[in-house]
C-alpha positions in Angstrom: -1.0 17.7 11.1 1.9 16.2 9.3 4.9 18.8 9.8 8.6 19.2 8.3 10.7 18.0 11.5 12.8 15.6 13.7 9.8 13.5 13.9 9.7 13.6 10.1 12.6 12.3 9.3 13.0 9.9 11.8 9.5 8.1 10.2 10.9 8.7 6.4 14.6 7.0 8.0 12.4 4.1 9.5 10.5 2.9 5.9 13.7 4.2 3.8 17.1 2.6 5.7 16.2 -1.4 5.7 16.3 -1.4 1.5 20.2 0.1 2.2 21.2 -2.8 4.9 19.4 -6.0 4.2 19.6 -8.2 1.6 19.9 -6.2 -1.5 21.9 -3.5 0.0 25.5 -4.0 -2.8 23.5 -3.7 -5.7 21.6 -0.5 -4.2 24.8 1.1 -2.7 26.6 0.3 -5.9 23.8 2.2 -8.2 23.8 5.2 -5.8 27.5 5.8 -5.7 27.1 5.8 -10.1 24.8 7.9 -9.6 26.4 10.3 -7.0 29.8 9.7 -9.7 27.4 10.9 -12.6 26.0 14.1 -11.0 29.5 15.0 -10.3 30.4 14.0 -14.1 27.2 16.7 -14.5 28.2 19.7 -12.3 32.0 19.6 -13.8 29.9 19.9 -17.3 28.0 22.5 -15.8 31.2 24.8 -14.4 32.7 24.3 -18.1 30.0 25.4 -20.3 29.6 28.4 -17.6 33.0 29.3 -18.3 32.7 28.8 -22.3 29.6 30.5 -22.3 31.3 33.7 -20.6 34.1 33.2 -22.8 32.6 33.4 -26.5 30.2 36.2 -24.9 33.2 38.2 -24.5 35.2 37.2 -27.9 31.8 38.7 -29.5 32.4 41.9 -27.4 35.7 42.1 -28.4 35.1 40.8 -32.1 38.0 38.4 -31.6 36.9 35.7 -34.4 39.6 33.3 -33.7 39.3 33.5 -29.8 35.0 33.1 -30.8 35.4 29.9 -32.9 38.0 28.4 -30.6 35.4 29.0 -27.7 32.7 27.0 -29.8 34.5 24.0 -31.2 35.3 23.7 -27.0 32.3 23.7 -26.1 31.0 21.4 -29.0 33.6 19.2 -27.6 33.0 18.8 -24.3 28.6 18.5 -25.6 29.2 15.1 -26.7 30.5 14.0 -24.0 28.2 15.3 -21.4 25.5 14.1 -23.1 25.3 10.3 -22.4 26.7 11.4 -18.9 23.2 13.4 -18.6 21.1 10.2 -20.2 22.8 7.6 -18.7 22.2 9.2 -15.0 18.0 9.1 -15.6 18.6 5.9 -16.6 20.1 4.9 -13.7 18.0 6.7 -11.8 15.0 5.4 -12.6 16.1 1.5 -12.7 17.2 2.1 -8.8 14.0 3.5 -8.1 12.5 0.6 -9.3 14.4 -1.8 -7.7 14.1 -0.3 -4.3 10.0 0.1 -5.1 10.2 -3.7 -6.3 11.8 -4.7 -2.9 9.9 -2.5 -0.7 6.7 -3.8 -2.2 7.3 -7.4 -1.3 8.7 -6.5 2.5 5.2 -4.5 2.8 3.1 -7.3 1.4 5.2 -9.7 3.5 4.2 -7.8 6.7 0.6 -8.0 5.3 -0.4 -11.2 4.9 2.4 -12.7 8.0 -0.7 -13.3 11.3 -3.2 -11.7 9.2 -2.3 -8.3 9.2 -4.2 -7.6 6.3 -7.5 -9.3 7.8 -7.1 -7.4 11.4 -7.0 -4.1 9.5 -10.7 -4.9 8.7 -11.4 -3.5 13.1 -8.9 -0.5 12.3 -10.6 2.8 12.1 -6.9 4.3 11.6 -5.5 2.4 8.4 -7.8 3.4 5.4 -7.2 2.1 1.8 -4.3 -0.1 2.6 -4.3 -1.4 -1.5 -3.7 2.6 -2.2 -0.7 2.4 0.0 0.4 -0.4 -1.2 0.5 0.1 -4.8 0.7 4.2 -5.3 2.2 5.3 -2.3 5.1 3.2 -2.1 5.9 3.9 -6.0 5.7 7.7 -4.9 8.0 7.4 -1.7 10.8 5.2 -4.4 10.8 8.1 -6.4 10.6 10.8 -4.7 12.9 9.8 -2.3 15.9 9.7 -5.1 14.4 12.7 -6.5 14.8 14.5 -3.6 18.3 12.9 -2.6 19.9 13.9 -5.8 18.4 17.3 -5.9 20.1 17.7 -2.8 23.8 16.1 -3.4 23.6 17.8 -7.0 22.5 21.2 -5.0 25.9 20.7 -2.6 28.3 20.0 -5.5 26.6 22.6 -7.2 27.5 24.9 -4.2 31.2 24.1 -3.5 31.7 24.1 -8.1 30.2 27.4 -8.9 31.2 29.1 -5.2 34.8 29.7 -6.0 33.8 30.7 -9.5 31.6 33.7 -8.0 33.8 34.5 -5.4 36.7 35.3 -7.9 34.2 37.6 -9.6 32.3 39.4 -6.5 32.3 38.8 -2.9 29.3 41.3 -3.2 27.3 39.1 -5.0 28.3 35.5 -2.5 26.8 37.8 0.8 23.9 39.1 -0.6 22.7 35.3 -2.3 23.8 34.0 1.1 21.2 36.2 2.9 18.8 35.9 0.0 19.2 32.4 0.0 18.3 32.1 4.3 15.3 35.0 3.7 13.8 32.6 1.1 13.3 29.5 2.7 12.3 30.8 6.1 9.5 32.6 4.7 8.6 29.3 2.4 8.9 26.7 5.8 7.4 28.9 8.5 4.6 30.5 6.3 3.6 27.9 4.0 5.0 25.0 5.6 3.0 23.5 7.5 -0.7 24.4 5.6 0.3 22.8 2.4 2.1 19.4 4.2 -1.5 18.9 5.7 -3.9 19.4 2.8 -1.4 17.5 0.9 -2.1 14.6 3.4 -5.6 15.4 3.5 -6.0 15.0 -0.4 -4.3 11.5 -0.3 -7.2 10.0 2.1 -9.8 11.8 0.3 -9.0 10.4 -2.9 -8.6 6.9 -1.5 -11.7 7.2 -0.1 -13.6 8.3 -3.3 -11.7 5.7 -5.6 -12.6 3.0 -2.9 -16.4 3.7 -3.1 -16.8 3.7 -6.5 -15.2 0.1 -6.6 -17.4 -0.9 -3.6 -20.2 -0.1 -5.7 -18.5 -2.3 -8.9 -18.5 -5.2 -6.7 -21.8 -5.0 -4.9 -23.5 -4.1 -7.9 -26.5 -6.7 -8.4 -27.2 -5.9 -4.8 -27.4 -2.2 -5.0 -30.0 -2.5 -8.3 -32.0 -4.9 -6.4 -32.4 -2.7 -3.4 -32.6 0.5 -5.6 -29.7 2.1 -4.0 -28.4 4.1 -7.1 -29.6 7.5 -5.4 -28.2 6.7 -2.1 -24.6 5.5 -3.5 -24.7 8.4 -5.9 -25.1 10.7 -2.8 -22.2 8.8 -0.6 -19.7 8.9 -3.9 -20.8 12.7 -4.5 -19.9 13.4 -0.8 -16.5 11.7 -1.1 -16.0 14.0 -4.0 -17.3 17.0 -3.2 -14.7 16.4 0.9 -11.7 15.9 -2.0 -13.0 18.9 -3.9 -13.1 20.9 -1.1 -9.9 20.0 0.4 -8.3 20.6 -3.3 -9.7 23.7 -3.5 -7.9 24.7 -0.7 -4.8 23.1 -2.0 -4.7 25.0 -5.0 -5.8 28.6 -3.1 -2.2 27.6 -0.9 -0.5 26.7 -3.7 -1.2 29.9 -6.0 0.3 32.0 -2.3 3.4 29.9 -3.0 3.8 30.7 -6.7 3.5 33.8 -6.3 6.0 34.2 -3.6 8.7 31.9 -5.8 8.2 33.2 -8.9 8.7 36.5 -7.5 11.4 35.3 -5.7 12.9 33.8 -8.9 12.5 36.3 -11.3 14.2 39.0 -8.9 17.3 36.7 -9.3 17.3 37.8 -12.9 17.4 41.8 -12.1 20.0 41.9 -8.9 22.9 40.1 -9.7 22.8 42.7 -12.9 22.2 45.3 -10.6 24.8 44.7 -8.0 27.9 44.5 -10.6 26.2 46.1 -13.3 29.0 49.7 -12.3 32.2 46.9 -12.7 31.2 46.3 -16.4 30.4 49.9 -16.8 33.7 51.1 -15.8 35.3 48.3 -17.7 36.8 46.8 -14.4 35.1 43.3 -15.5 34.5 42.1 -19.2 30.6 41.3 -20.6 31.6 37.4 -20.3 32.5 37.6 -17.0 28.9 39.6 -15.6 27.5 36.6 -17.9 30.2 34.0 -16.0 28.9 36.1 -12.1 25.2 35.4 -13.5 25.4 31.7 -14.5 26.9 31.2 -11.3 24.9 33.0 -9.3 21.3 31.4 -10.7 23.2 27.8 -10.0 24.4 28.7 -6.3 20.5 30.2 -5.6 19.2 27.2 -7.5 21.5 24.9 -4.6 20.5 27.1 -1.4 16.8 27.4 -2.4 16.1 23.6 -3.2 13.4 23.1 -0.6 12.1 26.6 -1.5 12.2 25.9 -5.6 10.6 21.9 -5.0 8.5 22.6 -2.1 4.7 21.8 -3.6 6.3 18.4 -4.4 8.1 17.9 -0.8 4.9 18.7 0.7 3.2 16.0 -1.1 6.2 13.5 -0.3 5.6 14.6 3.5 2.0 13.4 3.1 2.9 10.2 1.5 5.7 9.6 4.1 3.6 9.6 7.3 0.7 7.4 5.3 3.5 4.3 4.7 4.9 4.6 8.2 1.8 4.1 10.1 0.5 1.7 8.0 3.9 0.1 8.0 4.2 -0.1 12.2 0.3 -0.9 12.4 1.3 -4.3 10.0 4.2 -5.2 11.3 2.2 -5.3 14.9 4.3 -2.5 16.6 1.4 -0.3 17.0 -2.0 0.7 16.3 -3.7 -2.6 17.5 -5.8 -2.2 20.7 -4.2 -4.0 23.0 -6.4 -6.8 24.6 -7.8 -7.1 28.0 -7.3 -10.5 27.2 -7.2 -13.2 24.6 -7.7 -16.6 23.5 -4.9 -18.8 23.8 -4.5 -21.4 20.8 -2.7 -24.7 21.4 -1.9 -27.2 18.9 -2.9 -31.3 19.4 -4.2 -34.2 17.9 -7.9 -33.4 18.2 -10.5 -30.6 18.4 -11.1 -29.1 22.1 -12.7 -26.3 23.6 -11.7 -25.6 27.8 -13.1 -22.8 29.4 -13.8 -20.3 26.9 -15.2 -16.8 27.1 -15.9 -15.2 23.8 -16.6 -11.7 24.0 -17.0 -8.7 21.3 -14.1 -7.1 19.9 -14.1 -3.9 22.5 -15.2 -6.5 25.3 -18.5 -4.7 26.5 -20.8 -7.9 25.6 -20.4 -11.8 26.2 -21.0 -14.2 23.2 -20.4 -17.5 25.5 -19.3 -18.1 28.9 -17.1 -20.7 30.4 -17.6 -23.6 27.3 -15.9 -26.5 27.7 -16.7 -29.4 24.8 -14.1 -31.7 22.7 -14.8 -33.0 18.9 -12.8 -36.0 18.6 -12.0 -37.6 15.0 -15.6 -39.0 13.6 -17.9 -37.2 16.1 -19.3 -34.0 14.1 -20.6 -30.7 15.8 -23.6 -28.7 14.8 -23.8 -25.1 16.3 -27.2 -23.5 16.4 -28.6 -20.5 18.0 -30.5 -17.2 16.5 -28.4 -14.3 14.7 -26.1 -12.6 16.3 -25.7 -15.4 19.1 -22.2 -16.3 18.3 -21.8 -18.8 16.3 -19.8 -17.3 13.0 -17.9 -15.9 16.0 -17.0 -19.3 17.8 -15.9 -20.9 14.2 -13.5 -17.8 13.8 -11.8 -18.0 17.0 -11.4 -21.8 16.8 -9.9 -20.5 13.0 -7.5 -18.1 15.3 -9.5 -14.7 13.6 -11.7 -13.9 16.8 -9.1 -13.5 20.3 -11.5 -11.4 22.1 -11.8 -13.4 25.5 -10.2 -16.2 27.7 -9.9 -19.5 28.0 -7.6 -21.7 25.1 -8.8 -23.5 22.0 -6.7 -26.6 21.5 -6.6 -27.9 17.3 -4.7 -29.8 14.9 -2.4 -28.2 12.6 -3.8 -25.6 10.5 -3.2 -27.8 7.2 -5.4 -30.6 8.7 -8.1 -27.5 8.8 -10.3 -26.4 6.3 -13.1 -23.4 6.9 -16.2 -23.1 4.5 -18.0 -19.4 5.1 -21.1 -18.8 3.6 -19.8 -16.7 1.1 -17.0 -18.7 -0.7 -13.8 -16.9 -1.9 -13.6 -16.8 -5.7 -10.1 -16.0 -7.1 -9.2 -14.6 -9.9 -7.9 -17.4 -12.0 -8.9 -20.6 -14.1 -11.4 -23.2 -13.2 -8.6 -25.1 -12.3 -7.5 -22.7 -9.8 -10.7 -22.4 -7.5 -10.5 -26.6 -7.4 -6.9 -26.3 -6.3 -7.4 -23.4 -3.8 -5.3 -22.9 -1.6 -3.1 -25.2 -2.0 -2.1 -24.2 -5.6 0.8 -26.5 -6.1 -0.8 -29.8 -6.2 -0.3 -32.0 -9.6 -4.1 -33.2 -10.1 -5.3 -34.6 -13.4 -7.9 -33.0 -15.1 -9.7 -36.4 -14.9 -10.0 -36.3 -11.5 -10.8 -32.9 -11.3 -14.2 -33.7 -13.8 -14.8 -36.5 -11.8 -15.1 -33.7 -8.8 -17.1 -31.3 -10.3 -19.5 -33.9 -11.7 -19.7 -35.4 -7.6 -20.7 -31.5 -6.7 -23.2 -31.7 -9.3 -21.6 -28.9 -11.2 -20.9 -31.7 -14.4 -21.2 -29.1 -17.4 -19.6 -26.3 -16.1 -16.2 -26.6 -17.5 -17.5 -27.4 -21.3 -19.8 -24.7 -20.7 -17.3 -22.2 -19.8 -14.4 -23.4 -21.9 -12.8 -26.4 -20.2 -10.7 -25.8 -16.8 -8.0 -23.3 -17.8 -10.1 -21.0 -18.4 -10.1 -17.7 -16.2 -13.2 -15.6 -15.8 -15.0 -13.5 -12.8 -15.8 -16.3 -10.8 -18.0 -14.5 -8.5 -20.0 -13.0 -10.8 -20.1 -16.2 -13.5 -21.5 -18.3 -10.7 -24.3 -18.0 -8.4 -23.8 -18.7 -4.9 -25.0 -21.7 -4.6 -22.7 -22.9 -7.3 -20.0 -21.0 -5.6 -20.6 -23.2 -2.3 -20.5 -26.4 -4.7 -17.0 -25.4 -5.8 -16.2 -25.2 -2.1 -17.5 -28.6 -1.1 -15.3 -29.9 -4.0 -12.2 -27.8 -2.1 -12.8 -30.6 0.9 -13.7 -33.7 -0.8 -10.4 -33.1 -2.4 -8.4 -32.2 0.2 -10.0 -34.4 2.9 -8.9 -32.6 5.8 -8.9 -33.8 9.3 -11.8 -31.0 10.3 -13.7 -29.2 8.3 -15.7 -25.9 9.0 -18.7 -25.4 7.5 -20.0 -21.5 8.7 -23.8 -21.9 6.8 -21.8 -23.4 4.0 -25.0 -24.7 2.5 -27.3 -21.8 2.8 -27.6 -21.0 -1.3 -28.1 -24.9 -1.9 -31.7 -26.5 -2.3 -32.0 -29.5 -0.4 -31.1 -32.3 -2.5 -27.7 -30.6 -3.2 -26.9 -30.4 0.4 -27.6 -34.2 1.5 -25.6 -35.0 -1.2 -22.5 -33.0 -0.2 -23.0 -33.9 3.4 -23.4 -37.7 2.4 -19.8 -37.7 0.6 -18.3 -35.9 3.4 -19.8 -37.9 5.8 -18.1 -41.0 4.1 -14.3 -39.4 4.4 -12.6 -39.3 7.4 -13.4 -35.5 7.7 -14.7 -34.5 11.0 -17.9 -31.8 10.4 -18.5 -28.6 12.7 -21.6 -26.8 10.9 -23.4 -23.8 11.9 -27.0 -24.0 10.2 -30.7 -23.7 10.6 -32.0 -26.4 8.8 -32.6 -29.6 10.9 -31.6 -31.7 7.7 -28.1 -31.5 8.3 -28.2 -32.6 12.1 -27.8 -36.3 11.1 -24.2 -35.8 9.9 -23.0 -34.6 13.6 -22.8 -36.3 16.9 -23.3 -33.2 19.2 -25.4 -30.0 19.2 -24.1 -27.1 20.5 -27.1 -24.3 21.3 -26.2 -20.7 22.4 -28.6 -18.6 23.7 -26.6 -15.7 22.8 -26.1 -14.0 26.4 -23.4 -15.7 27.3 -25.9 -19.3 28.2 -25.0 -22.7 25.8 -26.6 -26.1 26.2 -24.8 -29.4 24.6 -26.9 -32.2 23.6 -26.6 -35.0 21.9 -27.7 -35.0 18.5 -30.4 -38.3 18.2 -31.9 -36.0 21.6 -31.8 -32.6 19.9 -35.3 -30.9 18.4 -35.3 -28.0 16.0 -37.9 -25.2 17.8 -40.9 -24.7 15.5 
């Protein structure tokens, strides 16, 4: 349960502070000091029109026309200049919240994809809806992190402004809001405190977690209609609501309690100042403009004292938020919430493609994949890996990609850039044609001539006229079929021509014909193959077979020596 206290702050200071001392920190200092000059700029305004309000009140008690109209023209006055003071501070406001949210956004998404934070947060149970995070709750913590900090600052001025003004008036009234004040937000912390900063947090997971399924289902749409899965999603997606109903339900049974203790708390405010000097302007001892001076003041010193009391629905919500960007935030930036391994795969870099004594195990290290292999794949001499499902391959091919470090032993490989890893199911980004020939390396001048040429090779030769030439950008992933979708990622290799490349099933959506071809133009490069497959076409294109058992037990052969079991 998220609660309001050291341990609070110290995770709001640890995502807030590094926006105010790194690189943009001038700029950000220099917009909060304007803004801390404006709300000063405001509170003087305030004090003023306090005073000419309580002024003209009591030239209209006193029918004093000239001392009435004087009053006005004053006040008119001073209204056009506090009004761009007033516009000009939500202005400013809002562009610093911005920039902070524009700079926080790229730090976060910097931790993210820096040693693939964002594909090791696929194992955590802890760190749900990391996109929600990302792009709602850090806009919320900008925000309401200003919000909160100017409520505040404007709250103290407030104070020390309006304080002197109601002590010259009644020292009656300064002990009783004092006590008030204390009474107020003790009863709002200790008794609704820590219940609402919990369902608050509560409601920001559940709705992740509704929003998320219904986009699961967008995605894996074809495959839910063919399996006839409508009445089983609807029934998952009606539980996630009906969990965020519930837990709202409760939210707003809390947050009625609350209103009804502030509002009753607020409106009293309006009856007991009256009250306490209400026998002053009886008597005559104070004029009518100076009860309505003790009362303006009075509402702005209880609005300053009672800020967490007056703004506490939205703080409790803000507490929520705060603890959901802090964990996420130490959990990508590796400082915790990884399991620490029992061991891992070390990862060397060389000139060619060796394997020495490798253990692969399963994530929480209770099963072995392979024991003890020991093989090298030197330039020209493909691999194919075989064995049944679930024996290990996928999982060899990701820890030779740096994904999979459950286990011992080392993997020693070329530079990353002289890699390139095919899985079954190609990545489609959202972009041109252009852009899935190109991907990942985006910045490469190629000329659409070549890039024809390369579709044509893949056997994909009327896809850009048929789909309006190779800028233009549709849903890849839906606008092909899979075994187009591999085509486009053959032509990712023959134009790159890496030093290795990784083909996990890479050819499982293809017919036959489609297959010998691409392996008979990669066969031709200098690319070195490591395949996983079942088909016994592609073994002429390696020089080895690896076979795992899938207990731990491998077998190397050599390929002209290796038969397919029936």
């Amino acid at each position: 349960m998220i609660r309001f206290d050291l341990r609070l702050w110290q995770r709001f200071s640890a995502v807030a502070l590094p926006y105010w001392f790194r690189e943009e920190k001038w700029p950000a200092r220099g917009l909060l000091l304007l803004l801390v000059a404006l709300l000063l700029g405001q509170t003087g305004f305030a004090v003023l029109f306090n005073q000419l309000t309580g002024e003209f009140t009591s030239a209209m008690a006193a029918k004093d026309a000239d001392r009435f109209w004087t009053s006005i023209l004053e006040c008119l006055a001073i209204l056009v200049a506090a009004v761009p003071i007033y516009a000009f501070f939500y202005y400013v406001r809002d562009k610093l919240a911005l920039w902070w949210r524009r700079w926080l956004t790229r730090d976060f998404l910097g931790s993210y994809f820096n040693d693939r934070a964002y594909y090791e947060l696929n194992a955590s149970t802890e760190i749900d809806n990391p996109d929600q995070r990302i792009a709602d709750d850090i806009k919320t913590f900008t925000e309401k992190s200003l919000f909160f900090l100017l409520i505040v600052v404007g709250a103290l001025l407030e104070l020390v402004a309006f304080s002197g003004v109601l002590w010259s008036i009644s020292t009656e009234l300064v002990v009783f809001l004092v006590i008030y004040a204390i009474a107020g937000t003790a009863v709002t912390m200790l008794v609704f405190g820590k219940v609402l900063i919990g369902l608050n947090f509560y409601q920001l997971k559940r709705e992740a977690d509704f929003r998320f399924s219904l986009v699961r289902i967008r995605e894996n749409a074809e495959a839910i209609a063919f399996y006839r899965g409508e009445d089983q999603e609807s029934k998952r997606v009606t539980q996630y609501f009906d969990a965020a109903f519930g837990n709202f339900n409760k939210l707003i049974r809390a947050q009625l309690n609350l209103n009804l203790f502030q509002y009753g708390y607020s409106f009293m405010t309006i009856v007991l100042p009256s009250a306490i000097i209400a026998g002053r302007v009886i008597s005559g001892e104070l004029e009518v403009g100076r009860a309505i001076q003790a009362a303006g003041a009075f509402s702005a010193i209880l609005a300053a004292l009672t800020v967490i009391v007056d703004n506490f629905e939205e703080f409790s919500k803000f507490a929520a938020g705060i603890d959901r960007l802090y964990s996420f935030s130490r959990f990508i930036t590796g400082k915790e919430g990884r399991s620490p391994a029992a061991s891992e795969i070390g990862l060397l870099q060389g000139s060619r493609l060796a394997i020495e004594n490798l253990t692969l195990q399963t994530p929480n290290y209770n099963r072995i994949l392979l024991s003890n292999l020991s093989l090298a794949i030197d330039p020209g001499e493909g691999l194919l890996i075989v064995g049944a499902s679930g024996s290990g391959k996928s999982s060899l091919l990701r820890a030779i990609a740096g994904l999979w470090h459950s286990g011992s032993g080392r993997i020693v490989r070329p530079d990353s850039a002289d890699m390139l890893f095919l899985p079954q199911r190609p990545y489609m980004l959202l972009g041109s044609l252009r852009s899935q020939l190109l991907y990942p390396q985006q910045d490469r001048q190629i000329t659409d001539e070549r890039l024809l040429r390369l579709l044509e090779s893949v056997n994909l030769p009327d896809i850009a006229a048929q789909f309006g030439g190779l800028d233009a950008e549709l849903d890849w992933a839906k606008v092909l079929s899979v075994g187009e979708q591999q085509r486009v990622a053959f032509a990712r290799v023959l134009l790159v021509a890496p030093r290795y490349a990784i083909l996990d099933e890479a050819t499982s959506a293809m017919d036959i014909a489609n297959e010998e071809s691409l392996y008979e133009q990669l066969a031709a490069t200098a690319t070195t193959l490591i395949s996983t497959g079942h088909r016994p076409s592609i073994k002429k294109y390696h020089s080895q077979v690896l076979e795992l058992a899938g207990n731990g037990v491998w077998h190397l052969h050599a390929a002209g020596d290796y038969r397919f079991a029936l």
